[in-house]
C-alpha positions as a printed NumPy array, in Angstrom:
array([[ 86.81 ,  96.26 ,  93.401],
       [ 85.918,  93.258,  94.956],
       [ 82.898,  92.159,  92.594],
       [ 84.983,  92.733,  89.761],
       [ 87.787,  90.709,  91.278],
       [ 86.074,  87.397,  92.617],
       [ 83.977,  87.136,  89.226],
       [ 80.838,  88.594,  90.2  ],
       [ 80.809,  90.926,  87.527],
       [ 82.775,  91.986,  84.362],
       [ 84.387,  94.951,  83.676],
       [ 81.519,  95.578,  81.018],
       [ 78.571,  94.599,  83.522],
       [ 79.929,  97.178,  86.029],
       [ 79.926,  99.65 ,  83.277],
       [ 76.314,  98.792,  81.888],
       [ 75.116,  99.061,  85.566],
       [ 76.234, 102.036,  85.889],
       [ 75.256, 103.51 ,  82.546],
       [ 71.523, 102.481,  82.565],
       [ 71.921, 101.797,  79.091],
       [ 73.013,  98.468,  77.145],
       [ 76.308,  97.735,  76.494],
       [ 77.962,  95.926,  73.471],
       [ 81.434,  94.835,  73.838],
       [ 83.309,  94.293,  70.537],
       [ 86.675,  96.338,  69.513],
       [ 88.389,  96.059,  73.146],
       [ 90.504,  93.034,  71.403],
       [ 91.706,  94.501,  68.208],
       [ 94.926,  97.012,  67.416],
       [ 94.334,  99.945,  65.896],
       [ 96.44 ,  99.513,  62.733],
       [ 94.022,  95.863,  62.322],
       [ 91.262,  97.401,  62.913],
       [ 92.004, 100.587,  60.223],
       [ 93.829,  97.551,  57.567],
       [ 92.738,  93.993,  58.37 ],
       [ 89.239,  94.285,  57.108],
       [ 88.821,  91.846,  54.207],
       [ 85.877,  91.361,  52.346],
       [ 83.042,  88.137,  53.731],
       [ 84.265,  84.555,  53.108],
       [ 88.066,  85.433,  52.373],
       [ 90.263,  82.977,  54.316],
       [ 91.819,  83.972,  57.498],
       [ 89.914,  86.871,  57.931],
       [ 89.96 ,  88.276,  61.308],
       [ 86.913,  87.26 ,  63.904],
       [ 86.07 ,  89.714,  66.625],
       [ 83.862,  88.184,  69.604],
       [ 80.651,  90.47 ,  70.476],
       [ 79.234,  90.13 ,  73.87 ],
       [ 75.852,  91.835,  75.277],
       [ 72.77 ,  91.174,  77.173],
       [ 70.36 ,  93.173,  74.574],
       [ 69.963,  91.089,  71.169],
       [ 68.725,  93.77 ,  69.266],
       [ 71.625,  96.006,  70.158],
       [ 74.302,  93.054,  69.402],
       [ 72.701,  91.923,  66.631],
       [ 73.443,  95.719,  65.718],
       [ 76.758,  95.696,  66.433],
       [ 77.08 ,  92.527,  64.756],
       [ 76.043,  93.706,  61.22 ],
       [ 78.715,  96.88 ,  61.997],
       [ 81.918,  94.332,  62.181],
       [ 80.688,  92.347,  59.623],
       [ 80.619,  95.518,  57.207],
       [ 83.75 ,  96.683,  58.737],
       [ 85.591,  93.652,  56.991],
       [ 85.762,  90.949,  59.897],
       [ 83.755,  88.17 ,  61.429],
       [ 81.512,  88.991,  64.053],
       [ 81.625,  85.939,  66.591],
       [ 79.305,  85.822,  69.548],
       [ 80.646,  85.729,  72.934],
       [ 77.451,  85.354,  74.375],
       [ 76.4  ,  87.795,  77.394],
       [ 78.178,  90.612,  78.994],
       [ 78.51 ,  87.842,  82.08 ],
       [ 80.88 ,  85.637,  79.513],
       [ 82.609,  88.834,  77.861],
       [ 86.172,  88.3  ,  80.093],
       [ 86.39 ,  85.512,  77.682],
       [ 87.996,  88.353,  75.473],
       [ 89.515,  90.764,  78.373],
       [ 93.162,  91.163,  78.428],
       [ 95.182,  88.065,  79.513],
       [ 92.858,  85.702,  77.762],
       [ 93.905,  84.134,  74.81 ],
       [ 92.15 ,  85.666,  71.746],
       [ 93.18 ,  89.363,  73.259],
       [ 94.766,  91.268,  70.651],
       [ 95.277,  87.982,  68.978],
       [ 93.984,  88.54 ,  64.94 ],
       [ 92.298,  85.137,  65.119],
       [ 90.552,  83.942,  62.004],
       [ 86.681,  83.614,  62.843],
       [ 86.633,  79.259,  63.021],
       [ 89.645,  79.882,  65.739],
       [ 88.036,  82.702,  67.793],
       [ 84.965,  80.532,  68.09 ],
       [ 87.254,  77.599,  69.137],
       [ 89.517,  79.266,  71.816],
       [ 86.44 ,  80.945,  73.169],
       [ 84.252,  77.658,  73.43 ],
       [ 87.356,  75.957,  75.634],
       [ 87.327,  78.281,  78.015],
       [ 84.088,  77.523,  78.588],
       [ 81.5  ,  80.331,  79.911],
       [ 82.519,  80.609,  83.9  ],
       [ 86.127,  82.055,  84.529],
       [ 87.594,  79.764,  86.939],
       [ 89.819,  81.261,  89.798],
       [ 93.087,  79.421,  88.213],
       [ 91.954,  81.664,  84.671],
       [ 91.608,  84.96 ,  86.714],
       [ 95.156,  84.057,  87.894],
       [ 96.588,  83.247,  84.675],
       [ 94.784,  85.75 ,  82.846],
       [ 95.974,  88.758,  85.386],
       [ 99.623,  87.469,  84.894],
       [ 99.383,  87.463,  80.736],
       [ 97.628,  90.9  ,  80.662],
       [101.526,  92.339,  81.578],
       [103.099,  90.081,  79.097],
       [100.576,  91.181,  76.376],
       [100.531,  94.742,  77.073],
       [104.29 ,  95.177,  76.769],
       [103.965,  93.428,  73.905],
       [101.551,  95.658,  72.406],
       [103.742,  98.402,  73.098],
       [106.5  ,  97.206,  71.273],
       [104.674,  96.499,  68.777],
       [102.395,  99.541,  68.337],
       [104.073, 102.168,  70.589],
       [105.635, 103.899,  67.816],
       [102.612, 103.911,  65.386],
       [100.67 , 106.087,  67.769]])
């Protein structure tokens, strides 16, 4: 789709449009097995940071409050509009980061995907997919 591959819209702002409801993007990022064994209780080092992106603060803030009681750091990834930030191919896909780093590698990519990041980001999602098969193909 051509709006969804020159950067006019996310993935998740193509989906909210055509919802007609608000959309929170949070556990697209996370394995399975982390997600059901990496929660660790608030302010225990390392402990895994999950970015949260929307466009309705009442619904984030929401959704927010969930990962924090889940066991993990909810880190905000600002709107829907900055949510490839945390698509596959980025950096802090699938990646466990503690909450400090998530923040981090999500502030340098700044909040407009460049065309050299849709590139490079298209190219890792293979990479980090077979990956995650390896990894977690046989724990399904």
């Amino acid at each position: 789709m051509p709006e969804l591959e020159q950067g006019d819209l996310t993935e998740s702002e193509w989906v909210q449009q055509h919802l007609g409801r608000p959309v929170v993007k949070v556990f697209n990022n996370i394995s399975f097995t982390s997600l059901e064994n990496a929660g660790k209780p608030a302010g225990t080092p390392g402990r895994i940071g999950l970015p949260v992106a929307g466009n309705d603060a009442a619904a984030k803030q929401q959704v927010m409050k969930l990962v924090e009681e889940l066991g993990f750091d909810a880190v905000d990834d600002g709107s829907l509009h900055e949510s490839w930030r945390q698509q596959p191919g980025t950096p802090v896909y699938g990646a466990d980061l503690p909450g400090a780093e998530l923040k981090k590698q999500l502030a340098d990519l700044g909040t407009k995907r460049t065309e050299e990041q849709r590139q490079q980001f298209a190219a890792n999602h293979v990479v980090q997919e077979e990956a995650m098969i390896k990894q977690y193909g046989s724990q399904r």
